[in-house]
C-alpha positions as CSV (number, residue, x, y, z in Angstrom):
1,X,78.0,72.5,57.3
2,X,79.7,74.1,60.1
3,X,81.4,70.7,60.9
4,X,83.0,70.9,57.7
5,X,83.7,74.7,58.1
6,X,85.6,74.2,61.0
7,X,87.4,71.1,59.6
8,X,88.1,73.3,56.7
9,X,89.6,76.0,58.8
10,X,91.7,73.3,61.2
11,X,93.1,72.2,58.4
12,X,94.1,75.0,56.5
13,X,95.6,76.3,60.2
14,X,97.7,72.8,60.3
15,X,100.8,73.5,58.5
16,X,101.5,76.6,60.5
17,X,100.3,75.1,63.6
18,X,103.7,72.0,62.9
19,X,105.3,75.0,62.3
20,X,104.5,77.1,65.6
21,X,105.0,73.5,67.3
22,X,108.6,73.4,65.8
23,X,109.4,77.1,67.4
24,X,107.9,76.3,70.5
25,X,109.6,73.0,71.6
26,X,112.6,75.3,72.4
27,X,110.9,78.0,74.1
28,X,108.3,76.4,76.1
29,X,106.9,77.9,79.7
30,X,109.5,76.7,81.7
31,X,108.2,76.1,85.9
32,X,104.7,74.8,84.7
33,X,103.7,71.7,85.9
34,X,102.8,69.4,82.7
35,X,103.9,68.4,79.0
36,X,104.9,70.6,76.0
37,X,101.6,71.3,73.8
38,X,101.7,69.4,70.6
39,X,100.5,69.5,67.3
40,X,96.8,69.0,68.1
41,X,96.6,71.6,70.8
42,X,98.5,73.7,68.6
43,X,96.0,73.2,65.5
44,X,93.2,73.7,67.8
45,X,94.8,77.6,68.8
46,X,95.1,78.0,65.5
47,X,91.3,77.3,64.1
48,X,90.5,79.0,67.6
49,X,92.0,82.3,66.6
50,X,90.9,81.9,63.1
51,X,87.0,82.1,64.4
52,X,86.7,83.0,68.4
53,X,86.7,86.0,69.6
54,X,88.7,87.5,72.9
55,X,86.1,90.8,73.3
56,X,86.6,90.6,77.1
57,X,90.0,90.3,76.9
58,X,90.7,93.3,74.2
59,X,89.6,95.6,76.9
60,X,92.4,94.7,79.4
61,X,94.6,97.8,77.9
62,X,95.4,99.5,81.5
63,X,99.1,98.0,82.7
64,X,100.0,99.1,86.5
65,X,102.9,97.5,88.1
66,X,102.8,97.7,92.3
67,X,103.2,95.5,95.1
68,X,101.4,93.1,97.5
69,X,102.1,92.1,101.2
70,X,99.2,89.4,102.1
71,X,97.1,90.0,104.5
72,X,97.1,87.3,106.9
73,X,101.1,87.0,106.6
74,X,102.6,90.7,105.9
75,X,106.1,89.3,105.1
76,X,105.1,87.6,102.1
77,X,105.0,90.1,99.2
78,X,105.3,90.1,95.7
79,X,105.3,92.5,92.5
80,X,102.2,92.6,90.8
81,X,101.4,93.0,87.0
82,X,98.1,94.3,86.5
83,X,96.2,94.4,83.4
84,X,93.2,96.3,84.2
85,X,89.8,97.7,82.4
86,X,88.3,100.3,82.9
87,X,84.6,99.6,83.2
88,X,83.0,103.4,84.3
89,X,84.7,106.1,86.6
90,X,84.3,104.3,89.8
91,X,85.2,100.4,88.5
92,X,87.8,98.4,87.2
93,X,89.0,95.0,86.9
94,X,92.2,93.7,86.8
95,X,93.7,90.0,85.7
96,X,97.6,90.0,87.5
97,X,100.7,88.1,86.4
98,X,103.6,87.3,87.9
99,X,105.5,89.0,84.9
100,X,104.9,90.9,81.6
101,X,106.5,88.6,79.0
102,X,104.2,86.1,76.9
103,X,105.1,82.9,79.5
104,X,104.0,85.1,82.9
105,X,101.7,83.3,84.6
106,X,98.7,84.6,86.2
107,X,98.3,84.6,89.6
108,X,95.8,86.8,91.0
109,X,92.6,89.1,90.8
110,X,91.8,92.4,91.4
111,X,89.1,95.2,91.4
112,X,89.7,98.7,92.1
113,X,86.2,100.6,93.4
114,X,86.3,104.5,94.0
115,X,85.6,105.6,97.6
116,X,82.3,106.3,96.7
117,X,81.2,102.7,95.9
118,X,83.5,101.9,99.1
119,X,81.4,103.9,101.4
120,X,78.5,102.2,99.9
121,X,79.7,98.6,101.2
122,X,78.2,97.1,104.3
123,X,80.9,97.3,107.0
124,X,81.4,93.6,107.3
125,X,83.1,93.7,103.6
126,X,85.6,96.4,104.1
127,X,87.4,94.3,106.1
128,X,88.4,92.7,102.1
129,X,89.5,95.9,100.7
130,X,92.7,97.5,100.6
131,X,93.6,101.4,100.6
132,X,95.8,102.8,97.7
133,X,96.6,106.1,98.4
134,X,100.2,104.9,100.0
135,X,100.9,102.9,96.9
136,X,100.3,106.0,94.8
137,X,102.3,108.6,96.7
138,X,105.2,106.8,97.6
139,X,105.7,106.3,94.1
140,X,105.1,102.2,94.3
141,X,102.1,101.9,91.5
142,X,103.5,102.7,88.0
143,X,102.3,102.5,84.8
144,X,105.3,101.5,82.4
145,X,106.1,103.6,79.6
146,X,103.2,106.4,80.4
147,X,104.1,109.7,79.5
148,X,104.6,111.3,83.0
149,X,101.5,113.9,82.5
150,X,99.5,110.9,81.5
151,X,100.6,108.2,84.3
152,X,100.0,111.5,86.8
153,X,96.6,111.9,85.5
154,X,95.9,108.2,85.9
155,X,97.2,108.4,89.6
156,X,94.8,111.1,90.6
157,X,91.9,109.3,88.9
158,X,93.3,106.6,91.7
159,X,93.5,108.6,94.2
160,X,91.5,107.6,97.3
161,X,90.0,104.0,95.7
162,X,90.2,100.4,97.1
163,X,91.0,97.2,95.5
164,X,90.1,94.0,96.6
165,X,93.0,91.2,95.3
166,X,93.6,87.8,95.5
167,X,96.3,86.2,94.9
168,X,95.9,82.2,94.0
169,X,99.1,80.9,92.6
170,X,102.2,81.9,94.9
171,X,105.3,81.6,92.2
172,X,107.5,82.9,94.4
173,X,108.1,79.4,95.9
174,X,107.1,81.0,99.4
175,X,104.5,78.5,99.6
176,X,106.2,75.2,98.3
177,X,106.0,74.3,94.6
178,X,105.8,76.9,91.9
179,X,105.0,75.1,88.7
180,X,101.0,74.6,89.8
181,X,99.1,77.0,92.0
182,X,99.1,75.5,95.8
183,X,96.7,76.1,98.6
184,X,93.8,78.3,99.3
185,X,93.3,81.8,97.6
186,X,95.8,84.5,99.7
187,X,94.1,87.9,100.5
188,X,96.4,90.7,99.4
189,X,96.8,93.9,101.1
190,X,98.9,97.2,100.8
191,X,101.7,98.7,101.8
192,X,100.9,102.2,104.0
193,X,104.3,102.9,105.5
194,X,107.9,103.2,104.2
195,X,109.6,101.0,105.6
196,X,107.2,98.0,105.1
197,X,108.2,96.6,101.7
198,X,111.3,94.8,100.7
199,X,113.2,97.2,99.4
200,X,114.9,94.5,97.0
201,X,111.6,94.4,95.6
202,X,111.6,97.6,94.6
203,X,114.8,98.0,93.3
204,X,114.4,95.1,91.6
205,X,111.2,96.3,89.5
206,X,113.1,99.4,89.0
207,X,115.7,98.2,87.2
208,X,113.4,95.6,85.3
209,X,111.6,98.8,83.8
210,X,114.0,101.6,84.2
211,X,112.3,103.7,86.2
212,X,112.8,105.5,89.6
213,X,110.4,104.7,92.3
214,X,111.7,107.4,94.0
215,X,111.4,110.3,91.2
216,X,107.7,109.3,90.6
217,X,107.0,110.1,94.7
218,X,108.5,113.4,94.5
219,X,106.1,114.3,91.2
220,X,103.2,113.1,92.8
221,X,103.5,115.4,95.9
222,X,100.7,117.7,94.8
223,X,98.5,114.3,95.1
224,X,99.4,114.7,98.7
225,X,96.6,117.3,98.8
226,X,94.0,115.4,97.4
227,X,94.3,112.2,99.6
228,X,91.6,111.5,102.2
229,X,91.6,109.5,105.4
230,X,91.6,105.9,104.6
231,X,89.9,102.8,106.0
232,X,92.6,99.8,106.6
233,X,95.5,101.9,106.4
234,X,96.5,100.6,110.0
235,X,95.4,97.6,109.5
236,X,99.2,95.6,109.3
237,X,101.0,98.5,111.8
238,X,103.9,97.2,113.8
239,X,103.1,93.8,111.9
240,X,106.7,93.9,109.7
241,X,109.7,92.9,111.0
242,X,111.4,96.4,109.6
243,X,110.9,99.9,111.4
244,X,108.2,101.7,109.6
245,X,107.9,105.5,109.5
246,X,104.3,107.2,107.6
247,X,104.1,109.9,104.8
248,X,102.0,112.5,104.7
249,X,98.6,112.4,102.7
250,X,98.1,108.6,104.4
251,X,96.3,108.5,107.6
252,X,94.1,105.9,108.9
253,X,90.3,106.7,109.1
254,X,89.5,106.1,112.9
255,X,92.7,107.4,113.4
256,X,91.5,110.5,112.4
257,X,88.3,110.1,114.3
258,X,90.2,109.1,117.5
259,X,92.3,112.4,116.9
260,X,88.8,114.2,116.8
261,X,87.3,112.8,119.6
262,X,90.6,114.1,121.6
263,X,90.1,117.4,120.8
């Protein structure tokens, strides 16, 4: 009976599947290793949508937009589209594309933990997770088309957190081909200096999305306030090949400690 259910359903789903086919022969992923989908694949989407459901997906409804130097090599960096869920008040999850149109391709992880649930890891896995507070002061992590009240309150939400990112399909062309993902899993980091990312990057998301990276910095300068010392913030110092000057609100942990210790 279900056999026949789902027969039923592919079949009824056919016609617009030819049809979809027929609309997507001229617009299909371009830079993706492999053949155009056809008709079956298409019926099988179809009969898929008709009956499956996407509940982990639905929940992906949080969109930040920010940027990645990798860890191991600080000069490659990309722009990063997350599309995060918010699981409770200290965790989220985040699937990131290379883009926000319906052919971006995803390319990376990444979950965001508050700094309580950071000070709860054993030491040896810090060394995997990334301070944001630079990101968020200096005006780098947006949300697109966020009221300002509400993309500030998200920010301070953010304030003082970690994420942990890999990135495991390089489409920049950095590491060879781009149309399939190449090599091992790249550990991302963050930026925690001005100075440190391409600036072309920047302007480059800023004009993609009409926004002013650096408008948002100067309304989140009464973040400043709440930021605490960070573990990893040093972590890539004097590793760019541009010089690098720090902002207030972002200071390393053991620098802070060293400072004490001075005293």
């Amino acid at each position: 009976m279900k056999k026949l259910a789902w027969v039923s359903i592919l079949g009824a789903t056919a016609a617009g599947a030819a049809m979809t086919l027929r609309r997507s022969q001229s617009s299909a992923p371009e830079g993706v290793a492999g053949r155009r989908k056809g008709l079956i694949s298409h019926t099988l989407e179809a009969g898929a949508r008709a009956i499956q459901k996407t509940a982990p997906l639905n929940r992906f409804n949080i969109y930040l937009v920010g940027f990645h130097p990798m860890k191991d090599d600080p000069q490659h960096q990309m722009e990063a589209h997350h599309f995060c869920h918010q699981l409770n008040e200290d965790f989220a999850q985040c699937v990131l594309f290379d883009g926000n149109g319906p052919e971006a391709r995803l390319n990376g992880i990444e979950y965001i933990i508050s700094e309580r649930l950071f000070d709860s890891l054993p030491e040896e896995e810090k060394q995997y997770w990334h301070p944001h507070n630079y990101e968020i002061l200096s005006g780098q992590l947006v949300a697109p088309k966020v009221p300002e009240l509400a993309e500030h309150e998200l920010m301070l939400l953010k304030m003082n957190s970690y994420g942990k990112t890999w990135h495991v399909w390089d489409t920049s062309g950095r590491s060879g081909r781009t149309d399939i993902p190449m090599g091992p899993p790249m550990l991302a980091w963050s930026f925690n200096r001005d100075g440190e990312v391409d600036p072309e990057l920047v302007s480059s998301r800023d004009r993609s999305l009409g926004i002013s990276t650096d408008e948002k910095r100067r309304h989140r300068q009464d973040l400043v306030r709440m930021a605490h010392p960070q573990c990893g913030v040093a972590t890539l110092l004097g590793r760019f090949q541009r010089p690098t000057e720090p902002i207030p609100g972002v200071v390393d942990v053991h620098e802070k400690s060293r400072a004490a210790t001075t005293w």
